[in-house]
PQR file of N, CA, C, O and H, with PARSE charges and radii, in Angstrom:
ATOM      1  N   UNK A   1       0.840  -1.178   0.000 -0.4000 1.5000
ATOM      2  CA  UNK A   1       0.000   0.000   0.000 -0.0000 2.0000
ATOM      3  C   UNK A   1       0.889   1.247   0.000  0.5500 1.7000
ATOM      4  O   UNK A   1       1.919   1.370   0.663 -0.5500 1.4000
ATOM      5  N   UNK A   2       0.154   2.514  -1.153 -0.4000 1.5000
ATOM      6  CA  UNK A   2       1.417   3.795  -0.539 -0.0000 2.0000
ATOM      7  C   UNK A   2       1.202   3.853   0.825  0.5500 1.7000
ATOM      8  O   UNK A   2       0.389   3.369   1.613 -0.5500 1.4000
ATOM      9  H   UNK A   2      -0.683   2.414  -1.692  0.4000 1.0000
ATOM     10  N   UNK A   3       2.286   4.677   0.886 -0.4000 1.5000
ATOM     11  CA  UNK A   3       2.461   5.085   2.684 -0.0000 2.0000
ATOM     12  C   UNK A   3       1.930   6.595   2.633  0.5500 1.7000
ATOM     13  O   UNK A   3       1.667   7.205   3.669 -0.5500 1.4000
ATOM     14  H   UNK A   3       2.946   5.070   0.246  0.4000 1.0000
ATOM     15  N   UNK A   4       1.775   7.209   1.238 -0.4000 1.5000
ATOM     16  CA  UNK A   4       0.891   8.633   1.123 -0.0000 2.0000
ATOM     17  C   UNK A   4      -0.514   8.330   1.822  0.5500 1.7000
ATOM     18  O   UNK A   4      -0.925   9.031   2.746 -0.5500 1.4000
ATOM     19  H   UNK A   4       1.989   6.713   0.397  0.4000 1.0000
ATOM     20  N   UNK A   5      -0.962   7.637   1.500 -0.4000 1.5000
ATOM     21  CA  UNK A   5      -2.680   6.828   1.561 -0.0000 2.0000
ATOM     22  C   UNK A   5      -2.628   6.564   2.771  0.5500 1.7000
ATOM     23  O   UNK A   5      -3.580   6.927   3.461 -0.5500 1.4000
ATOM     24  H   UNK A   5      -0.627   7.067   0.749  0.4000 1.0000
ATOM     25  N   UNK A   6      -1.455   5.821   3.430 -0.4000 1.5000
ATOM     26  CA  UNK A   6      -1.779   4.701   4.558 -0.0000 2.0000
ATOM     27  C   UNK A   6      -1.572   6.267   5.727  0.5500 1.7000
ATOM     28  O   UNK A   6      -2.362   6.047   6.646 -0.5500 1.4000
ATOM     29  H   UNK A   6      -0.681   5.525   2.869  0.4000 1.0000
ATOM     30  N   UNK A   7      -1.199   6.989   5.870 -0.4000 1.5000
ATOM     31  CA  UNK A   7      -0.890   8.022   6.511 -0.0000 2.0000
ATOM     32  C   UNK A   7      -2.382   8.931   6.558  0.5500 1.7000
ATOM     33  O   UNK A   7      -3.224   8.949   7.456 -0.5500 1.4000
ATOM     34  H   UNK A   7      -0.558   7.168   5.124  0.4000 1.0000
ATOM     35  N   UNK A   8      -2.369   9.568   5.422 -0.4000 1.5000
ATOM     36  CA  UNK A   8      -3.541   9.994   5.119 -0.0000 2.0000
ATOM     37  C   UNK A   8      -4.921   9.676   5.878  0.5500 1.7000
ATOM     38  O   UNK A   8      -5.627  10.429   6.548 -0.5500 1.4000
ATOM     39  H   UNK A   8      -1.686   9.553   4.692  0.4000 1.0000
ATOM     40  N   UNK A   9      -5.114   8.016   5.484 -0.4000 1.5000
ATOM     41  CA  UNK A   9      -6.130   7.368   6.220 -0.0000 2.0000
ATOM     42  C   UNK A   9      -6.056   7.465   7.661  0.5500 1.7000
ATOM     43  O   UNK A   9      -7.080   7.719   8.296 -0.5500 1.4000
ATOM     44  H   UNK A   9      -4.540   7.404   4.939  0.4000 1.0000
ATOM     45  N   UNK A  10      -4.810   7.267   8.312 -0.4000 1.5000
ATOM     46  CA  UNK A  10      -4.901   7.261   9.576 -0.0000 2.0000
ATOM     47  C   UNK A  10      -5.039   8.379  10.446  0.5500 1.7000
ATOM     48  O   UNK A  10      -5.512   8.277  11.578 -0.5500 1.4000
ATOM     49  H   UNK A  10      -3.979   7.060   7.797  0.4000 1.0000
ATOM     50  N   UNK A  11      -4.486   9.841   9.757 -0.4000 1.5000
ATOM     51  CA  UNK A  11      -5.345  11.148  10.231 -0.0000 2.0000
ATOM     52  C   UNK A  11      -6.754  11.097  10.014  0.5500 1.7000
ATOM     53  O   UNK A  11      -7.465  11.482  10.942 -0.5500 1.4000
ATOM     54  H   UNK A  11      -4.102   9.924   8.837  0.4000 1.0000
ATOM     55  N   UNK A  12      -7.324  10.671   8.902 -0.4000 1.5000
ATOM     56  CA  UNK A  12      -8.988  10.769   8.831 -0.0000 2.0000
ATOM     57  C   UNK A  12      -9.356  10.391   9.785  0.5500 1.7000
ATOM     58  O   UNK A  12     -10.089  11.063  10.511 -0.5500 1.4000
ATOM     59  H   UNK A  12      -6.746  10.358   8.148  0.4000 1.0000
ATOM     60  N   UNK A  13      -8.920   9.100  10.090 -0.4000 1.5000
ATOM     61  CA  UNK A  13      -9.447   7.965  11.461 -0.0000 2.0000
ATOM     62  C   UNK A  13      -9.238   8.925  12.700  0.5500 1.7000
ATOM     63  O   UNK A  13     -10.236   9.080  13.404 -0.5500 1.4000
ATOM     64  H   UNK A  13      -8.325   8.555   9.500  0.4000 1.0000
ATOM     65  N   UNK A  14      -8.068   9.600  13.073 -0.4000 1.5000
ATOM     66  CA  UNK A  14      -7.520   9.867  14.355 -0.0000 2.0000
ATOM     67  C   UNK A  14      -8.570  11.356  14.217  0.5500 1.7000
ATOM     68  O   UNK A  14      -9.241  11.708  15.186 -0.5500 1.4000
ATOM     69  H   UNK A  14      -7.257   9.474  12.501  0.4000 1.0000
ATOM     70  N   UNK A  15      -8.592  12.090  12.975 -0.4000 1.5000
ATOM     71  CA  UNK A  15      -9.851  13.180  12.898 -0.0000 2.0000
ATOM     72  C   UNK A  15     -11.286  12.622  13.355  0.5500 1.7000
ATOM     73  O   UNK A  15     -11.829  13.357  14.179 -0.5500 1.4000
ATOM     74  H   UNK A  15      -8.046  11.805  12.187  0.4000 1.0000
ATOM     75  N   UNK A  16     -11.861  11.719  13.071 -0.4000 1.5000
ATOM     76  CA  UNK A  16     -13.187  11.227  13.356 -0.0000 2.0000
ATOM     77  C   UNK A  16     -13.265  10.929  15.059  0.5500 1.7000
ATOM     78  O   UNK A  16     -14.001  11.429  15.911 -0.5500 1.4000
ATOM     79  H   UNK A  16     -11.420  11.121  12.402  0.4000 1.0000
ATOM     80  N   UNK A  17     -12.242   9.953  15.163 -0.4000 1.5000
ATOM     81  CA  UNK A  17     -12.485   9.482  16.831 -0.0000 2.0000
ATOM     82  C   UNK A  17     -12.140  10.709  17.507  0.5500 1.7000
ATOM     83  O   UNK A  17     -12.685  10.326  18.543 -0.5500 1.4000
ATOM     84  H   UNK A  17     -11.645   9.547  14.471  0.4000 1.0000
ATOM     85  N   UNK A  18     -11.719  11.821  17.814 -0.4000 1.5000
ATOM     86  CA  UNK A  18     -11.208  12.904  18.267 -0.0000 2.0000
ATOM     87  C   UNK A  18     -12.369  13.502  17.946  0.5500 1.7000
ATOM     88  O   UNK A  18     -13.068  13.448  18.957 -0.5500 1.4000
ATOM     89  H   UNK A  18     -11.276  12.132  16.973  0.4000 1.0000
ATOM     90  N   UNK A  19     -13.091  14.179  16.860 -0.4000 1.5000
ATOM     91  CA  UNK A  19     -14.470  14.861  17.038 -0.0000 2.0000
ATOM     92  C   UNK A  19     -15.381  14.073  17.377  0.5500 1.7000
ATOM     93  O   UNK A  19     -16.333  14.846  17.485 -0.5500 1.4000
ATOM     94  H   UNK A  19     -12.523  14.223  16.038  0.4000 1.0000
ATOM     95  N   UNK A  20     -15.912  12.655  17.724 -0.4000 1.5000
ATOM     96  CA  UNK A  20     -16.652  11.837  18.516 -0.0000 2.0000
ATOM     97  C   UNK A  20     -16.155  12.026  19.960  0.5500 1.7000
ATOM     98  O   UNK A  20     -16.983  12.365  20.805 -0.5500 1.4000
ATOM     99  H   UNK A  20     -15.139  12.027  17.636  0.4000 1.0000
ATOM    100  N   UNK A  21     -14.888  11.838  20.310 -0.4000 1.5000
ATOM    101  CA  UNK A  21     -14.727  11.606  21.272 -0.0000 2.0000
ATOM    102  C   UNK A  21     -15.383  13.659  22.252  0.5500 1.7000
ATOM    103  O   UNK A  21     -16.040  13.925  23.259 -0.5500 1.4000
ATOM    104  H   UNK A  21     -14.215  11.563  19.623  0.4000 1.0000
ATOM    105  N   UNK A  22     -14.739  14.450  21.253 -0.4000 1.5000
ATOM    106  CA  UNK A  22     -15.009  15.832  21.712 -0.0000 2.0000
ATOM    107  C   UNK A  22     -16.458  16.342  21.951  0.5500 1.7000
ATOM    108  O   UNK A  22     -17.058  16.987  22.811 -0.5500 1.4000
ATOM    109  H   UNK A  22     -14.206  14.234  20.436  0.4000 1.0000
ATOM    110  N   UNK A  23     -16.755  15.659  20.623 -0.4000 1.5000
ATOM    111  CA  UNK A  23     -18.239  15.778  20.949 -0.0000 2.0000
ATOM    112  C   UNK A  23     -19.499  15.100  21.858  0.5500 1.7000
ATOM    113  O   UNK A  23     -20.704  15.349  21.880 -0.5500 1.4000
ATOM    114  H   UNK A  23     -16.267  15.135  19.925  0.4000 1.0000
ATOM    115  N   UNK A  24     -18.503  13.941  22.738 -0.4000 1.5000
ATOM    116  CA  UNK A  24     -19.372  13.778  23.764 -0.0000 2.0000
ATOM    117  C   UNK A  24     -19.188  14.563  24.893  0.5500 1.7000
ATOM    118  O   UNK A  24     -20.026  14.709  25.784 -0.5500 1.4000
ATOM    119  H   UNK A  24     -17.524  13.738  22.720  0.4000 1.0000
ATOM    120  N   UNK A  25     -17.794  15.199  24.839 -0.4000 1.5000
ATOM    121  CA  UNK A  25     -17.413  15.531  26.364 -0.0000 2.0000
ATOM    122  C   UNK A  25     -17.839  17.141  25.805  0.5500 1.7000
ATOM    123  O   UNK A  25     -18.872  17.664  26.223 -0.5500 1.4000
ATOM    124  H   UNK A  25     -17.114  15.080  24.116  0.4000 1.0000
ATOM    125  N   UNK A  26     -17.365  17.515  25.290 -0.4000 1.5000
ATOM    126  CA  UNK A  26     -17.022  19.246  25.379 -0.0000 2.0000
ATOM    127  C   UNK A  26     -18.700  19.995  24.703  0.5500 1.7000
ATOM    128  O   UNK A  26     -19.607  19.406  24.115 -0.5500 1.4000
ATOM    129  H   UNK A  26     -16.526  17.090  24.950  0.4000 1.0000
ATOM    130  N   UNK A  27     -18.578  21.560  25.113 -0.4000 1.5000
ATOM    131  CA  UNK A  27     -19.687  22.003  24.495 -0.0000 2.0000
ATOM    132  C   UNK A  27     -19.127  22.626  22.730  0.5500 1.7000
ATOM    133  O   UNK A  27     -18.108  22.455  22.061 -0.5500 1.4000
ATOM    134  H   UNK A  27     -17.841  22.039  25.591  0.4000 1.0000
ATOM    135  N   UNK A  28     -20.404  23.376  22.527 -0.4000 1.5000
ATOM    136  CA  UNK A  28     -20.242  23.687  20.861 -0.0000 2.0000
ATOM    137  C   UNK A  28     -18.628  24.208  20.645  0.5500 1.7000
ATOM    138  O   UNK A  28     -17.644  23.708  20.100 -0.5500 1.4000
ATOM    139  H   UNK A  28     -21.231  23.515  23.071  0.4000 1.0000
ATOM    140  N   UNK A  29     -18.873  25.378  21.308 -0.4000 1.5000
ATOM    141  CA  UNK A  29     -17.627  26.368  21.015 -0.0000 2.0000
ATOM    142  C   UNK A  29     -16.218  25.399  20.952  0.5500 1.7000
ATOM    143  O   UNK A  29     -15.449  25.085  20.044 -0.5500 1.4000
ATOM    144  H   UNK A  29     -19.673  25.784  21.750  0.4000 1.0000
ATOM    145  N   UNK A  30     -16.313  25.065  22.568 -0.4000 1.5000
ATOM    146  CA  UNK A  30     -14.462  24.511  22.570 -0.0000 2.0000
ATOM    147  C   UNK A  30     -14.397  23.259  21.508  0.5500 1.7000
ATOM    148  O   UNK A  30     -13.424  22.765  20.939 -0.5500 1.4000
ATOM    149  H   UNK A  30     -16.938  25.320  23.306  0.4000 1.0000
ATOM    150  N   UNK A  31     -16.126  22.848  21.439 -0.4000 1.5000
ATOM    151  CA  UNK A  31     -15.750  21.368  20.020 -0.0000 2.0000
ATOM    152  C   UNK A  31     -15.170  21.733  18.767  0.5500 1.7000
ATOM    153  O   UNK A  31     -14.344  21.024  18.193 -0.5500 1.4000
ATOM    154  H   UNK A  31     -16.917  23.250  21.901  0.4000 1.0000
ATOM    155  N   UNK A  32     -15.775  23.317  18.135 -0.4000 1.5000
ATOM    156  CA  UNK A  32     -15.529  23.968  17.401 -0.0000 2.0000
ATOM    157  C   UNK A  32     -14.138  23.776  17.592  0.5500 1.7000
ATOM    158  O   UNK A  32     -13.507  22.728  17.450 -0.5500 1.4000
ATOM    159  H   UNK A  32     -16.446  23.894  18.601  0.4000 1.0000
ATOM    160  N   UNK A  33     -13.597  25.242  18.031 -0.4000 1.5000
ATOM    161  CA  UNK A  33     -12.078  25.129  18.305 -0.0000 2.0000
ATOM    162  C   UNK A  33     -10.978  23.785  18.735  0.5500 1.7000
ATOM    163  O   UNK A  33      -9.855  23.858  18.235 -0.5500 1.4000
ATOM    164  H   UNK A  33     -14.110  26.093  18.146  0.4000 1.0000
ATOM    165  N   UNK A  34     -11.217  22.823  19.457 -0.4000 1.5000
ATOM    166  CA  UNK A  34     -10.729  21.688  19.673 -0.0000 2.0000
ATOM    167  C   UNK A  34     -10.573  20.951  17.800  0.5500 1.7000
ATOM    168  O   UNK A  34      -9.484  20.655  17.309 -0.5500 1.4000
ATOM    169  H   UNK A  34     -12.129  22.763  19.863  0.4000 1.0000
ATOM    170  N   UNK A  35     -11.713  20.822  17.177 -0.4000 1.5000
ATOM    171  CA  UNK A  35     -11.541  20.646  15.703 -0.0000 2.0000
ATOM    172  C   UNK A  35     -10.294  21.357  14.859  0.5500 1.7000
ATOM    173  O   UNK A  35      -9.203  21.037  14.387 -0.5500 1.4000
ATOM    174  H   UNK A  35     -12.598  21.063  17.575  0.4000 1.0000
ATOM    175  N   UNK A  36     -11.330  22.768  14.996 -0.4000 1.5000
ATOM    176  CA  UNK A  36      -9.862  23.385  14.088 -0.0000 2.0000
ATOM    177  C   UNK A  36      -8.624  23.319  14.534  0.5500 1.7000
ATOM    178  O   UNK A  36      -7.738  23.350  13.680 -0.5500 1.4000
ATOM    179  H   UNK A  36     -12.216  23.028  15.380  0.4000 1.0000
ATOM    180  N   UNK A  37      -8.379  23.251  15.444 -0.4000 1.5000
ATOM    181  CA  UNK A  37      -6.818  23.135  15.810 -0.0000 2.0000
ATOM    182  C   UNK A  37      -6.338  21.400  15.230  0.5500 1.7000
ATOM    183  O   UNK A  37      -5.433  21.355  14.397 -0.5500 1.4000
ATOM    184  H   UNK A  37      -9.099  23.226  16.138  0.4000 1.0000
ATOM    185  N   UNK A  38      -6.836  20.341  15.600 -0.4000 1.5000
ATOM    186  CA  UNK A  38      -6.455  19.153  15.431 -0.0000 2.0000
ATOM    187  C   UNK A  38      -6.612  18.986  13.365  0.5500 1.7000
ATOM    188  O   UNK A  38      -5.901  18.223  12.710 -0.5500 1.4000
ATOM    189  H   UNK A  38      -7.571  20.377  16.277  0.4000 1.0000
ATOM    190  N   UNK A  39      -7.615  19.836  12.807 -0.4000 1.5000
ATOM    191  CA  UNK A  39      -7.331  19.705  11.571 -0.0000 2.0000
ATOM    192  C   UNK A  39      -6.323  20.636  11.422  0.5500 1.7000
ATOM    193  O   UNK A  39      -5.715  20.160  10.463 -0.5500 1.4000
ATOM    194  H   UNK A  39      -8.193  20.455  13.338  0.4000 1.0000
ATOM    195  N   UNK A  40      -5.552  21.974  11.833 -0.4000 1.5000
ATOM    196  CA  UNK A  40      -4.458  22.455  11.379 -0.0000 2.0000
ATOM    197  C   UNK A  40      -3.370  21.520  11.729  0.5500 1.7000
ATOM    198  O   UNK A  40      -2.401  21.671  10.986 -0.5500 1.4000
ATOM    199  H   UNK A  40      -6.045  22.360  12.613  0.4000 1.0000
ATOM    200  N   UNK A  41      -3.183  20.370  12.849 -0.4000 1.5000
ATOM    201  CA  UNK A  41      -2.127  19.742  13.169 -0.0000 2.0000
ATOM    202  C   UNK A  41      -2.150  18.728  11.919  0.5500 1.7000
ATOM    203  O   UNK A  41      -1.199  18.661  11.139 -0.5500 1.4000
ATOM    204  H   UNK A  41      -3.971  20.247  13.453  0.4000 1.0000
ATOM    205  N   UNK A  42      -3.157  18.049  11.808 -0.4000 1.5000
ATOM    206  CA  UNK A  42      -3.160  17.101  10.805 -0.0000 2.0000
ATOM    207  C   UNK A  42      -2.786  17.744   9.379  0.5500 1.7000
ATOM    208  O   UNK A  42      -2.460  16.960   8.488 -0.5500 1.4000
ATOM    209  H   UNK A  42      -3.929  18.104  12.441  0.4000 1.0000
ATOM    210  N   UNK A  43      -2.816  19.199   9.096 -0.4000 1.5000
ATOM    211  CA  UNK A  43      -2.974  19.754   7.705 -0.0000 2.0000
ATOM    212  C   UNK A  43      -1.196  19.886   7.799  0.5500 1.7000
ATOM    213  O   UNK A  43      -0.429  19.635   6.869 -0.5500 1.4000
ATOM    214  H   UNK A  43      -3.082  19.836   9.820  0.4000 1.0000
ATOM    215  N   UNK A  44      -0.864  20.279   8.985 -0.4000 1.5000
ATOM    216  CA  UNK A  44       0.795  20.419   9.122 -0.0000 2.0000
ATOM    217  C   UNK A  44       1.436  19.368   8.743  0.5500 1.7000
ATOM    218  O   UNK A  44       2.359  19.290   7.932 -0.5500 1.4000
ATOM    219  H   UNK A  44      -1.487  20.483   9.740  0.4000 1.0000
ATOM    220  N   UNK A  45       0.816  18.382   9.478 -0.4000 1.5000
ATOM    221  CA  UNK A  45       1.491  16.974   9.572 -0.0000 2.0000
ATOM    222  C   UNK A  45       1.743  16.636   8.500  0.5500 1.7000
ATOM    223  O   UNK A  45       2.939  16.391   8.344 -0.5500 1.4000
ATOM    224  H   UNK A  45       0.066  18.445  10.136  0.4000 1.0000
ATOM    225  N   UNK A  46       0.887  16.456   7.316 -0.4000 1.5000
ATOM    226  CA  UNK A  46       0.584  16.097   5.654 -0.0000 2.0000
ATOM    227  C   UNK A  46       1.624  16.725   5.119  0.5500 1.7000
ATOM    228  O   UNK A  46       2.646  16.090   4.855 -0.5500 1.4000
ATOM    229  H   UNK A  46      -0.085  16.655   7.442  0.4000 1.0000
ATOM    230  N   UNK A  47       1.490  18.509   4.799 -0.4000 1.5000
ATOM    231  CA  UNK A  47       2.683  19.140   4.464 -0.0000 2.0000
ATOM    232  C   UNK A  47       3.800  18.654   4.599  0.5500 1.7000
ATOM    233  O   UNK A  47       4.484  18.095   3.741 -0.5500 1.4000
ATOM    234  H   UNK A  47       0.660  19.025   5.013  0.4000 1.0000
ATOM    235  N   UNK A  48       4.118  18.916   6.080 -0.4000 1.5000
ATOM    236  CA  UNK A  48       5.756  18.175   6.292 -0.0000 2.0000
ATOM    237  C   UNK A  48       5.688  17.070   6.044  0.5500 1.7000
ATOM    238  O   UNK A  48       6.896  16.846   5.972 -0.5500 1.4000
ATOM    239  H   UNK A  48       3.562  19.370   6.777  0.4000 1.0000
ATOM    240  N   UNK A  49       5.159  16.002   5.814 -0.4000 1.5000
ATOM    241  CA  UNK A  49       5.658  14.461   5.776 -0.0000 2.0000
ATOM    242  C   UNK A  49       5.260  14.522   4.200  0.5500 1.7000
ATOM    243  O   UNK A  49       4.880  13.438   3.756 -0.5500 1.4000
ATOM    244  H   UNK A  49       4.177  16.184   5.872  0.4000 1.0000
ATOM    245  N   UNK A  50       5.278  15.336   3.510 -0.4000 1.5000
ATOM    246  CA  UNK A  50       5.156  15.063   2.193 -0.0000 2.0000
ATOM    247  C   UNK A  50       6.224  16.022   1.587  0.5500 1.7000
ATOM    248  O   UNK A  50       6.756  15.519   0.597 -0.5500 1.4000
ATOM    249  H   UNK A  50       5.586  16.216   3.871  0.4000 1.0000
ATOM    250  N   UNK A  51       6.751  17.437   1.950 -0.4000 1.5000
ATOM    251  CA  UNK A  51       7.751  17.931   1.725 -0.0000 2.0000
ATOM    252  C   UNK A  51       9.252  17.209   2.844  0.5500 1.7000
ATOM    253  O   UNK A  51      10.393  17.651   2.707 -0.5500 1.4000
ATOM    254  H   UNK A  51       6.319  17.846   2.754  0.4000 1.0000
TER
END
């Protein structure tokens, strides 16, 4: 399998359980913000491991 894909997939995964998991505990706002931050880490992550 690429390792572009296999990487890829496993932020989607670690994105989904992380807004499930946020969205049982936390309210709107910090779910909001708790999101965007973990998709800018994941958007970083991609960048650098691809440059």
């Amino acid at each position: 399998m690429n390792d572009e894909f296999l990487f890829y997939a496993l932020c989607l995964i670690a994105l989904v359980v992380v807004g499930l998991v946020v969205k049982k505990v936390a309210s709107c706002l910090i779910k909001t913000v708790v999101l965007l931050l973990v998709a800018a880490a994941v958007a970083a992550a991609y960048f650098l491991y691809i440059q």
